[in-house]
C-alpha positions, 0 to 999 in steps of 0.5 A: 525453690524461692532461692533458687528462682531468686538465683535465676532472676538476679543472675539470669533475669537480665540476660533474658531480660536483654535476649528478650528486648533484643528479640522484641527489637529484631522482631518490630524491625521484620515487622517494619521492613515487612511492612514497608515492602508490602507498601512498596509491593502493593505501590509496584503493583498498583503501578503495574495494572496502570501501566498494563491499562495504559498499554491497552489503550495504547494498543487499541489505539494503535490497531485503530491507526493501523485499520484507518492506514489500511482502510487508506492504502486499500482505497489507494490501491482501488483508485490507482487500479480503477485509473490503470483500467482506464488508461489500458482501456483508453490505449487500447481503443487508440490502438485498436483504432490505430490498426484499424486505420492502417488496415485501411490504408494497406487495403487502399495501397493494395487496391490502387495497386492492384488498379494501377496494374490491371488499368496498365494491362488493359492500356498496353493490349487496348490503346491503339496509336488513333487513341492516343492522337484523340487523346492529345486533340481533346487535351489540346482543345481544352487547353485552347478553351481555358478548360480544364481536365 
């Protein structure tokens, strides 16, 4: 038995000393490259949650502009609104006077018209040829008089 573990050391005892050194060094290599990919993991990741709590704000911030903006254009909108109202107000007050006094002066136009035609009527059936001498005596002696009509 001693010379067959004899036998087994001195010829196999350094091929399994090699495979085991090899082995060692294969292992300790995955173990470092292991190692330094964790470290790399650990780092992508440590960047990854600033990253994500950098994009957070970012997106508060954003939602903060984003309701001033509206909070602005709203109150732009209400302003113009407000400035329309009045001015439709405004024209329709000038309008509705602008017809009003049309309305008027069509009903003067009519009235005087329609004076016009009954003071014609009445002159044609009421004025005899002695008024119309009285009328030019009485115009003639205002004039001689300096008065006037």
């Amino acid at each position: 038995f001693a010379l067959f573990v004899w036998v087994l050391v001195h010829f196999a005892g350094p091929v399994l000393k090699k495979f085991f050194a090899d082995r060692a060094v294969t292992i300790r290599t995955a173990l470092s490259r292991a190692q330094s990919a964790f470290a790399e993991a650990e780092d992508l990741a440590n960047k990854a949650a600033a990253r994500m709590a950098a994009l957070a704000a970012e997106l508060k911030k954003l939602a903060d502009e984003l309701e001033e903006e509206t909070a602005f254009q709203v109150g732009k909108v209400a302003d113009l609104a407000k400035s329309t109202a009045e001015r439709i107000h405004r024209d329709t007050e000038m309008s509705s006077s602008a017809l009003s006094e049309a309305a008027k002066r069509r009903v003067r136009a009519q009235l005087a018209e329609s004076a016009t035609s009954m003071a014609s009527d009445l002159i044609g059936r009421n004025f005899q040829p002695s008024d119309q001498g009285r009328l030019i005596n009485g115009f003639m002696d205002q004039l001689g008089s300096g008065d006037r009509p």
